[in-house]
C-alpha positions as CSV (number, residue, x, y, z in Angstrom):
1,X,138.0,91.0,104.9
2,X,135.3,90.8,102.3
3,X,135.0,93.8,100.4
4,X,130.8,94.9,100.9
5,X,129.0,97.7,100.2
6,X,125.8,99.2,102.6
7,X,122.6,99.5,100.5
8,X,119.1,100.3,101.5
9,X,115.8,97.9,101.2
10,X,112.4,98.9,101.7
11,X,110.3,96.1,102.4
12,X,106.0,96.1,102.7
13,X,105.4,95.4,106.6
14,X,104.2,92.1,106.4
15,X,107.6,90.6,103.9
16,X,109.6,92.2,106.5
17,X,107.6,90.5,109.4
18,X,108.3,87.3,107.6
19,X,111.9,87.9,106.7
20,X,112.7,88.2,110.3
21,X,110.8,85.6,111.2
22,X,112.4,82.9,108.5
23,X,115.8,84.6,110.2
24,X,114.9,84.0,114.1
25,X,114.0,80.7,112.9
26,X,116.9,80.0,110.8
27,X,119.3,81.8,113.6
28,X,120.7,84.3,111.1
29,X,120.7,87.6,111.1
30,X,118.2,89.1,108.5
31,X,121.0,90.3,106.9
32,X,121.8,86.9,106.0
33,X,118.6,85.6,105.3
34,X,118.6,88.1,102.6
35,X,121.8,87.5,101.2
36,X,120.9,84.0,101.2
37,X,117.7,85.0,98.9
38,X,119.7,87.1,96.6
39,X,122.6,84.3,96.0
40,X,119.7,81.9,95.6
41,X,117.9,83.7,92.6
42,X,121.3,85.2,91.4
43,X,122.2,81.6,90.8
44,X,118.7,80.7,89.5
45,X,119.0,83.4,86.7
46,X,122.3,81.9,86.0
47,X,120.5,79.0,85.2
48,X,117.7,80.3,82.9
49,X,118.2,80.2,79.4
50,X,115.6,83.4,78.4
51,X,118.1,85.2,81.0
52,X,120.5,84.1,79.8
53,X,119.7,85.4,76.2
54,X,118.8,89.1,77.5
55,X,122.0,89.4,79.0
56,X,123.7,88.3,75.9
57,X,121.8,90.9,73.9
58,X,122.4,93.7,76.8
59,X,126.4,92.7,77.1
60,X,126.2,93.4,73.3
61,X,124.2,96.2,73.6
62,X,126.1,98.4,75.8
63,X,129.9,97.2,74.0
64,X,128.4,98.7,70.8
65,X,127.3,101.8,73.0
66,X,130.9,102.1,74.8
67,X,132.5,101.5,71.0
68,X,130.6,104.9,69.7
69,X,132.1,106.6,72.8
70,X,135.5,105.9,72.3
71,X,135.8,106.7,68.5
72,X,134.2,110.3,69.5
C-alpha cells in the first residue's frame, strides 16, 4: 500500500468545474486528474534550470541554518 497523506485544496468555482470536467472526460477520479497535474509540473520544475538554481541556494541555505543549530 502506498504510503499518502489527506490534504485540503480550495479551488475558485469555475477551475473546479473544469477539473472535474477534464476528469469525467478523462474517466479519472479528480483526485487523479490532480495528481496527474502535480507530477506533471513537479517534473517540469525538475527540468528548469532557474529552479533548479533556487533550490540549490535553498538546500544550502537551510544546511547552514540546521549547522548553527547543532553547534548550540
Amino acid at each position: 500500500m502506498v504510503d499518502t497523506k489527506n490534504m485540503t485544496l480550495r479551488l475558485p468555482r469555475e477551475q473546479a468545474a473544469d477539473v472535474e470536467a477534464l476528469a469525467r472526460v478523462e474517466g479519472v477520479t479528480v483526485t487523479e486528474e490532480i495528481r496527474r497535474a502535480l507530477v506533471d509540473r513537479i517534473e517540469a520544475k525538475r527540468q528548469d534550470p532557474e529552479f533548479r538554481a533556487r533550490l540549490a541556494e535553498a538546500i544550502e541555505d537551510n544546511a547552514a541554518a540546521l549547522r548553527r543549530l547543532a553547534d548550540s
